[in-house]
C-alpha positions as MATLAB code, in Angstrom:
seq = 'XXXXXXXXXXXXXXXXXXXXXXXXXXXXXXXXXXXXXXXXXXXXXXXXXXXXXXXXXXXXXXXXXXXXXXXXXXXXXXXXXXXXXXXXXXXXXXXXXXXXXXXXXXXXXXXXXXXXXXXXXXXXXXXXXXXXXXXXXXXXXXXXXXXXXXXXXXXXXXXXXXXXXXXXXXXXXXXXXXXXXXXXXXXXXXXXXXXXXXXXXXXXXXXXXXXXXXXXXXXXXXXXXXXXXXXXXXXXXXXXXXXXXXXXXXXXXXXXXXXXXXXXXXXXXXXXXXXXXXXXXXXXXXXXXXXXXXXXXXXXXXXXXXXXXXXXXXXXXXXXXXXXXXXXXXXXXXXXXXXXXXXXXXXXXXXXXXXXXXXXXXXXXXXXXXXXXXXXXXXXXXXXXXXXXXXXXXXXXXXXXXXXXXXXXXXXXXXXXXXXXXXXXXXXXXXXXXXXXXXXXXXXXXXXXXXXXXX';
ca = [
       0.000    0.000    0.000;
       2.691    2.399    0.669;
       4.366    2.069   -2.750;
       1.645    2.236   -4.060;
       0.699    5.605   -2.341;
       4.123    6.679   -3.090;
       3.415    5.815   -7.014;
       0.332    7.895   -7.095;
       1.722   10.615   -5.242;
       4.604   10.830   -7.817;
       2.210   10.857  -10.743;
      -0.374   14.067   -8.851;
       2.723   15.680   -8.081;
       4.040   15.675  -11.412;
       0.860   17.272  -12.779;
       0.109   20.454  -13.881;
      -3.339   20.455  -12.129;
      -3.199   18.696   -8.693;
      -1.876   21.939   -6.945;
      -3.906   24.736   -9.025;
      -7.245   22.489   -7.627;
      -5.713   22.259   -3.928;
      -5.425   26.281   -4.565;
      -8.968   26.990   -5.744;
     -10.578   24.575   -3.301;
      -8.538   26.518   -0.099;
     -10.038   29.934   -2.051;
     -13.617   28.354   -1.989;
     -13.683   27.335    1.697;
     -11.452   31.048    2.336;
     -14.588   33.112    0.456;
     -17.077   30.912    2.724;
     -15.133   31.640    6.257;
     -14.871   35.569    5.588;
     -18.406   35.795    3.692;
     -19.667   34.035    6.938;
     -17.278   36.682    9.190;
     -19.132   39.588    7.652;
     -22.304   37.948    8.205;
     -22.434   37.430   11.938;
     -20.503   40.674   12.922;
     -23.150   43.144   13.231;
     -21.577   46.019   14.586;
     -20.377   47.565   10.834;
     -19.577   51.061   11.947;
     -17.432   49.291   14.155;
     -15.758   47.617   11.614;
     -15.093   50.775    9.675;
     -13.262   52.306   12.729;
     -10.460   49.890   12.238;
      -8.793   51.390    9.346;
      -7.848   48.172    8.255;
     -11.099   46.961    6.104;
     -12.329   48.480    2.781;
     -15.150   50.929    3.491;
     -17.043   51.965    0.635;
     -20.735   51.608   -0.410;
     -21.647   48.322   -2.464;
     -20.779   49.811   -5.933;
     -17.387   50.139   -4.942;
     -17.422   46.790   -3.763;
     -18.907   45.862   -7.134;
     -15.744   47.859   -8.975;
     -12.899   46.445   -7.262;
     -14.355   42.301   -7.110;
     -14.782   42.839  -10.681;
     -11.701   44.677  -11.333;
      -9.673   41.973   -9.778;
     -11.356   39.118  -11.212;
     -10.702   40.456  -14.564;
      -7.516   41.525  -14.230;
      -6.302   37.787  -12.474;
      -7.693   35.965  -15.103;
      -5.700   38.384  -17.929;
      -2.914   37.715  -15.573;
      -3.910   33.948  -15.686;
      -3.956   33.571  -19.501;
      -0.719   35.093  -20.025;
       0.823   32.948  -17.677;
      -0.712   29.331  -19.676;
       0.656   31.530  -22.363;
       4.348   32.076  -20.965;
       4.424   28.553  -19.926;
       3.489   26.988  -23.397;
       6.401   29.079  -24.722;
       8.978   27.767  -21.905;
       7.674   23.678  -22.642;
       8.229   24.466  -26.552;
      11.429   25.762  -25.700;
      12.749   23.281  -23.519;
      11.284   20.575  -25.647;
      13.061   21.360  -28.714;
      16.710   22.351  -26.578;
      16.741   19.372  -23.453;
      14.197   16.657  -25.421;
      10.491   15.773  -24.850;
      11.270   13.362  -21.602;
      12.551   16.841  -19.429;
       9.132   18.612  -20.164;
       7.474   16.665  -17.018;
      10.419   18.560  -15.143;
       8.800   22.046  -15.786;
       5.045   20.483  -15.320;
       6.015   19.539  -11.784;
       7.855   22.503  -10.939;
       6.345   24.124   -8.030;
       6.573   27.843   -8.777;
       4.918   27.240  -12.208;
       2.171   25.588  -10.574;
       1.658   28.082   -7.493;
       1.553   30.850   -9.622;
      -1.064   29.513  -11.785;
      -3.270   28.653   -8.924;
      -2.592   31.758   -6.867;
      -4.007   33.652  -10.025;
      -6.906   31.213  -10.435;
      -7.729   31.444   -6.606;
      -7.989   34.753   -6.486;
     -10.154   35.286   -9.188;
     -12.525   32.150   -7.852;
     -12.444   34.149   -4.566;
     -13.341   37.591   -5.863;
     -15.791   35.754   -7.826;
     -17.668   34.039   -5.434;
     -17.376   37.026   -2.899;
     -19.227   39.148   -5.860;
     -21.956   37.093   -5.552;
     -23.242   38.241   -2.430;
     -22.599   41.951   -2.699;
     -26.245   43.598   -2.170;
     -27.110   47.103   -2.613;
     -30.655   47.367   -2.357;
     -32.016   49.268    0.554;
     -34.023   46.994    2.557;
     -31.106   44.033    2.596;
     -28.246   46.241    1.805;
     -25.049   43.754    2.730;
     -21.121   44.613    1.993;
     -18.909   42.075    3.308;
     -15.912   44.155    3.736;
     -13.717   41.756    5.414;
     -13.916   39.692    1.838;
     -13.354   42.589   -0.073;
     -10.103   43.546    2.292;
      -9.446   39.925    1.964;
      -9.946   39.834   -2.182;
      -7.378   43.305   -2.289;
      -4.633   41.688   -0.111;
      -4.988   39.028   -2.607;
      -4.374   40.839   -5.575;
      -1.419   42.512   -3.842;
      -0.146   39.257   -2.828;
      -0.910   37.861   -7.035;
       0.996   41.154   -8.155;
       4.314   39.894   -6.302;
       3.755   36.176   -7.766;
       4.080   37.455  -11.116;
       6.724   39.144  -10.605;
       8.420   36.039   -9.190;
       6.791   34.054  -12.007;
       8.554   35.914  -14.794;
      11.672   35.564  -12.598;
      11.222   32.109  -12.179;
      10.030   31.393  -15.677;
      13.808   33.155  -17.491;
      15.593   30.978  -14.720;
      13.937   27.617  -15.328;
      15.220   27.570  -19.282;
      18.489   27.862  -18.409;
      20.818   24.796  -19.260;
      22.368   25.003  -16.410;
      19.616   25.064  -13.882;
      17.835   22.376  -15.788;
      20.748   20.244  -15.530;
      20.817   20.958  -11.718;
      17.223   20.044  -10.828;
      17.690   16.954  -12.790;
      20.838   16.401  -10.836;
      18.979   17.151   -7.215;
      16.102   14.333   -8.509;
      19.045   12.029   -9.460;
      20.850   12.439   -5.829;
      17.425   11.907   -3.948;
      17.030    8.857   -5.996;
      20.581    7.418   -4.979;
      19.709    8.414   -1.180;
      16.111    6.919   -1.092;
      16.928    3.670   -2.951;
      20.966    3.419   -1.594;
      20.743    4.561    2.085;
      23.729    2.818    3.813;
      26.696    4.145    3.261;
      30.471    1.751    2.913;
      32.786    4.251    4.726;
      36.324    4.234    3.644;
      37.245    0.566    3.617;
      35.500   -1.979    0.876;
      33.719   -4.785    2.779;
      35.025   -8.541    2.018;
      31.702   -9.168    0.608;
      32.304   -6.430   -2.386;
      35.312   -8.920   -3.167;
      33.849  -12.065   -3.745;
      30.668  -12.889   -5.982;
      27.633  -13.474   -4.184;
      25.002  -14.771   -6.750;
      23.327  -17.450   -5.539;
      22.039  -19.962   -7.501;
      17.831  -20.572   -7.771;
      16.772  -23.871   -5.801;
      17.406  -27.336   -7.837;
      14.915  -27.540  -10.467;
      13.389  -24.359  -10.469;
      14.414  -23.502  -14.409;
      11.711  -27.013  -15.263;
       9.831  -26.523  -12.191;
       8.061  -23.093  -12.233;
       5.360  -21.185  -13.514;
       5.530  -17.887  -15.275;
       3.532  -14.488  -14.512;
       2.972  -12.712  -17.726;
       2.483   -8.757  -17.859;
      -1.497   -8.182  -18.707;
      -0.872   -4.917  -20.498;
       2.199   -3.043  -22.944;
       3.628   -0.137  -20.569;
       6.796    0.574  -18.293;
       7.712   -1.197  -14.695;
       7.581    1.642  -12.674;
       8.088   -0.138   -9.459;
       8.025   -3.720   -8.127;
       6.585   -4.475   -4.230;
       9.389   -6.588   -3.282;
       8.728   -6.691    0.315;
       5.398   -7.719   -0.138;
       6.338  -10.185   -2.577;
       9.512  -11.799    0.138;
       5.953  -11.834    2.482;
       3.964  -13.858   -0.042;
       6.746  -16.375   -0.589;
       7.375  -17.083    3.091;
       3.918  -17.717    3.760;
       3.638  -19.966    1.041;
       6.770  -21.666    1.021;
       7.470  -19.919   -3.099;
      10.590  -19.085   -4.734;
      10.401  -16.124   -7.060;
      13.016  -14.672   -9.868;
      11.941  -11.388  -10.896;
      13.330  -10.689  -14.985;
      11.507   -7.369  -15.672;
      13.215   -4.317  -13.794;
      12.165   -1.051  -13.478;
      12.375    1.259  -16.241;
      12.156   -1.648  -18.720;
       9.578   -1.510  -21.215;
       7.196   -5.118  -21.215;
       5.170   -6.280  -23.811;
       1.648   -7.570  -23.060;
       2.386  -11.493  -23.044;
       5.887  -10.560  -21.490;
       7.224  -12.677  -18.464;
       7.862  -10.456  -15.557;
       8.713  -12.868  -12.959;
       8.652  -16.791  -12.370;
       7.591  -18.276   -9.500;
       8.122  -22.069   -8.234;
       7.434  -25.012   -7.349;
       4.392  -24.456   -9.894;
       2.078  -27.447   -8.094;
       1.493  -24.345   -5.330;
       0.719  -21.680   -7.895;
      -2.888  -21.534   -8.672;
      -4.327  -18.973  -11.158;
      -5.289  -16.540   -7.676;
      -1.308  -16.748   -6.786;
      -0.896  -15.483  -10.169;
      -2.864  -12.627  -10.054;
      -1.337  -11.937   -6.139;
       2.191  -11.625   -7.826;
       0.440  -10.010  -10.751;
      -1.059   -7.403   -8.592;
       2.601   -6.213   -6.809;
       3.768   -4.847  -10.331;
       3.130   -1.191  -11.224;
       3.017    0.048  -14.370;
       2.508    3.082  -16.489;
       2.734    4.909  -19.508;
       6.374    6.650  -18.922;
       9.757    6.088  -16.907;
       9.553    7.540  -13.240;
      12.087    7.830  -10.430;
      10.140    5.836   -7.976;
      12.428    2.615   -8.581;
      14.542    3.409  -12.002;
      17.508    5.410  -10.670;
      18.669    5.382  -14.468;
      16.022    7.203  -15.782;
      17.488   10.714  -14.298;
      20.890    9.538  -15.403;
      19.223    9.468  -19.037;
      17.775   12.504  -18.804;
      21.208   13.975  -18.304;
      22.621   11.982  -21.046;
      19.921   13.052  -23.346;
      20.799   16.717  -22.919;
      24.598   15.796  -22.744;
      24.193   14.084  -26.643;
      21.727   16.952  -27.707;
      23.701   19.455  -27.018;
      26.884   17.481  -28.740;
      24.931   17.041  -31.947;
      26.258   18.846  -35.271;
      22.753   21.263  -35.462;
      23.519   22.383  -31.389;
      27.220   21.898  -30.881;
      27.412   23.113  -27.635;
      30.000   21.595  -25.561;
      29.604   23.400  -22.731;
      26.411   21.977  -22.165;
      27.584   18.383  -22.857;
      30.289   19.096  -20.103;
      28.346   20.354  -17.403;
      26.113   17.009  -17.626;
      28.828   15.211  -17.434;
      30.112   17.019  -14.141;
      26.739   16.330  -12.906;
      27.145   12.622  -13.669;
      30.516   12.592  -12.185;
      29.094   14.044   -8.679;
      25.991   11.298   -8.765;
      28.524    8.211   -9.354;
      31.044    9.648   -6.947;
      27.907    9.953   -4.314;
      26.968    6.621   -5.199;
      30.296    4.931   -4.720;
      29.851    5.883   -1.095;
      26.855    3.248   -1.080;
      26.420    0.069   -0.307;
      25.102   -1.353   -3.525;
      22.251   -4.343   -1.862;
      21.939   -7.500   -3.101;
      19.562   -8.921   -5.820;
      18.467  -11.740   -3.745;
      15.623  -11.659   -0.692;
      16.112  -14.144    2.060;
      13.807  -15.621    4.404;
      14.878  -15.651    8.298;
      16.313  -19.029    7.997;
      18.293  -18.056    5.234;
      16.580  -19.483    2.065;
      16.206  -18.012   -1.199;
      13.189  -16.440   -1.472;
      13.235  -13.484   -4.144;
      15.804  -13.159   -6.920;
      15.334   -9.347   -8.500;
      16.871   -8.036  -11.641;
      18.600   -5.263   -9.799;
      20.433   -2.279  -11.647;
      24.014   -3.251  -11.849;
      27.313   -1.242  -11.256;
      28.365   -1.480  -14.609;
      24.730   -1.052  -15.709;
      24.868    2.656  -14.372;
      28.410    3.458  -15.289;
      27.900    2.292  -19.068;
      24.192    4.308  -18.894;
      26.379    7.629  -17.860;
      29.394    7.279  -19.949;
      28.269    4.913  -23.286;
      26.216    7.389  -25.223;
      28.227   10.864  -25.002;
      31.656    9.135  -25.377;
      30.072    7.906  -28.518;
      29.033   11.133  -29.523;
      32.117   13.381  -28.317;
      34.461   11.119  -30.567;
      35.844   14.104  -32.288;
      35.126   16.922  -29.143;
      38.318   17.452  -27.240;
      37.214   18.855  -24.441;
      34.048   16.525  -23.493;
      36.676   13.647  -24.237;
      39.052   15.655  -21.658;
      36.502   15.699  -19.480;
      35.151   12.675  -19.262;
      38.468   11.149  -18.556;
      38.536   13.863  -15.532;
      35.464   12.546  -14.423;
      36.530    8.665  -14.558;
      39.837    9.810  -12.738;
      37.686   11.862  -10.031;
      35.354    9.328   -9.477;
      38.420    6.622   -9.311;
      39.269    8.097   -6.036;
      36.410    8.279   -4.344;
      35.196    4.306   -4.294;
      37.217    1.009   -3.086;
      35.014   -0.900   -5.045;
      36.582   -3.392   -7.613;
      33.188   -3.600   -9.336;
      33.183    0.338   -9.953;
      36.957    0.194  -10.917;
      36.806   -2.418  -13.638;
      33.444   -0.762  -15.027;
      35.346    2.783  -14.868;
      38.570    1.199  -16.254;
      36.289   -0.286  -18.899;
      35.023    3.416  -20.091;
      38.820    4.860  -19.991;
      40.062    2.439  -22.193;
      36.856    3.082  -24.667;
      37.383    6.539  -24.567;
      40.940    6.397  -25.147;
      40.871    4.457  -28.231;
      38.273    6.783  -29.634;
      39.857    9.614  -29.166;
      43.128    8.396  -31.370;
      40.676    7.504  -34.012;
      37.976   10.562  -33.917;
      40.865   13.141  -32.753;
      42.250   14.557  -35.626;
      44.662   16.632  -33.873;
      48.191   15.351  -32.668;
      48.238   17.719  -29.771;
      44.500   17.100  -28.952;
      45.250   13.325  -28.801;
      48.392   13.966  -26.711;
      46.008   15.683  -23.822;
      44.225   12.422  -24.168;
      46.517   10.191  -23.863;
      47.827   12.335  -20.486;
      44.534   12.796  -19.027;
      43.985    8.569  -19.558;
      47.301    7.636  -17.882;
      45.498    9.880  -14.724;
      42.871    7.671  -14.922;
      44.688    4.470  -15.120;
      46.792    5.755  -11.957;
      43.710    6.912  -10.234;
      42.302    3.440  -10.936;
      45.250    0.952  -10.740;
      47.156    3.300   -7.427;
      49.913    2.083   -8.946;
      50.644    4.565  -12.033;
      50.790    1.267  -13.936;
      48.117    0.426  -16.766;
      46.890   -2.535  -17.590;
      44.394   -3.154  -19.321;
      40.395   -4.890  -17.843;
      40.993   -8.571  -17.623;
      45.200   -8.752  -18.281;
      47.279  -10.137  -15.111;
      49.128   -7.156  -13.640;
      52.818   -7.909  -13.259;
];
């Protein structure tokens, strides 16, 4: 229940409407407590005295609750106007996939609803303005209310237009993509490895499946053609201790699955009944895009995507391409201060009971490096800099699984820059900036390459 709260949280708060509604309902009940206020306060003249509440006759009342309205909803349709402008923008320069980014920002969408609050307040205060003679009723706490509202809309444009030429920046779209990629590496890696490797990092630990499980199981099948978005793995450890089951998860998320697809297999089949099925079935979430709930390498492609956008011949802007790559540098470094968990769920006897298809050190290092080294074979300084990065990130883990995965990049890189390269002195600073790497990696100033005996 709680992932599943946390998946439907993720998808309202990523929408452009969930917060504009919270706004206008607090702006309903608001115009009902002062409307109410006015009501039973009797003593008006009293009221007047204060200095502090709007005093005129109801046609004033009239002019300004109208004048505000109209005004907040001008205000209102410029702003859907100024953000349609930024999405088209940052559509075409960052890729499609970043435009949930600026749905879910939080200025964006508390500056729409403050506009469309206020006007629903003014609105509904309007309403109840009488001037007759006989019933002749001003609320003029609502109408002080509705002009400290406008005031208060007045400074949220302001900040909107602020906030609207900082949120196209490259550089503070690479940030908040960065702070989203950091929160995922805290929330999903929370234990941190110190300074010293643990013997466990230096041995492999992979398990094999109980004897006759690959003959001896049945498989769950995905009902529907969408992204994993998340996987209930305690609940499914829960299932398979109470009913003495052995399951091997093979969809992770992020992937995409076919309708048909096998997402997990669970054994021995003689205890998996068509109700089982749909039990397993049910602790799969899916949905029509990538999220961060579960799929720490959908923020690192995010990054990437800008990183090979901005390296392509109709953009060409390295700069760009290098500041992603710092970012990616900081998120691996931050991540080789985790403890990486294991794949496999054990009962408290210590039995097998879930096998997951985690995301794998080299999974994540190939997903941050692969695609831009490809593209910045003939860019000196991205090629510079990624070998920086490798070297940087080199000396902040003890892990022999990030080593060999980062030694497996530097050697990449290095032979394509002497074949994209076409300068001698550009493949020089290469070849400099990969013998860094190979010392940061080896501690020994000594290369050698992934899989050759050192002497």
């Amino acid at each position: 229940m709680k992932l599943w709260l946390g998946n439907k949280w993720d998808e309202l708060r990523g929408s452009f409407w969930f917060l504009p509604t919270l706004m206008v309902v607090s702006a309903i009940s608001l115009s009902l407590a002062t409307i109410h206020l006015d009501r039973v306060t009797t003593n008006r003249n009293w009221i007047a005295t204060l200095g502090w509440t709007f005093s005129r006759g109801p046609e004033g009342s009239r002019a300004l609750l109208a004048t505000v309205a109209g005004s907040m909803m001008t205000i209102a349709s410029v702003t859907f106007s100024i953000t349609i402008v930024a999405l088209q923008l940052a559509s075409s320069q960052f890729g499609p996939r970043l435009l949930r980014n600026f749905m879910r920002d939080r200025g964006n969408q508390v500056a729409i609803g403050t506009f469309i609050a206020t006007f629903t307040y003014c609105l509904l205060v309007l309403r109840t303005v009488n001037g007759t003679e006989r019933e002749q009723f001003v609320p003029h706490i609502s109408v002080t209310v509705a002009l400290l509202l406008a005031l208060l809309s007045v400074g949220v444009l302001i900040y909107f237009i602020h906030h609207s030429a900082e949120s196209i920046q490259a550089e503070n779209v690479i940030a908040a993509v960065s702070r989203d990629l950091h929160y995922a590496i805290d929330r999903l890696y929370p234990e941190c490895m110190g300074h010293e490797a643990p013997d466990e990092l230096n041995r492999e630990n992979q398990p094999n499946l109980p004897t006759g499980f690959d003959h001896d199981h049945c498989t769950v099948d995905s009902v529907r053609s969408d992204y994993l978005q998340a996987i209930n793995v305690d609940r499914l450890l829960q299932i398979a201790n109470e009913h003495d089951l052995v399951f091997s998860i093979v969809r992770r998320p992020g992937k995409f699955c076919f309708k048909g697809d096998p997402i997990a297999l669970a054994g021995p089949s003689a205890k998996v009944d068509d109700a089982m099925v749909e039990s397993i079935r049910s602790e799969f979430f899916f949905g029509h895009r990538r999220t961060l709930v579960q799929d720490i390498e959908f923020a690192i492609d995010q990054l990437v995507e800008v990183a090979v956008r901005a390296l392509s011949p109709g953009v060409n802007d390295p700069f760009t391409a290098i500041n992603c790559v710092d970012r990616l540098g900081a998120a691996l470094c931050a991540l080789a201060e985790k403890a990486i968990p294991s794949p496999y769920r054990y009962d408290e006897d210590g039995k097998l009971r879930v096998a997951t298809d985690a995301s794998t050190v080299q999974g994540i290092v190939d997903a941050s490096f692969d695609q831009i080294r490809q593209a910045a074979r003939k860019d000196t300084s991205v090629t510079l800099r990624l070998l920086e990065t490798i070297a940087a990130v080199a000396r902040q883990t003890h892990d022999p699984r990030f080593r060999t995965a980062l030694q497996r990049q530097a050697d990449a890189i290095h032979r394509g820059s002497q074949d994209g390269l076409a300068d001698s002195t550009d493949r020089e600073d290469a070849k400099k900036r990969f013998r860094e790497a190979v010392e940061a990696l080896n501690g020994t100033g000594e290369y050698s390459a992934v899989g050759a005996p050192r002497p």
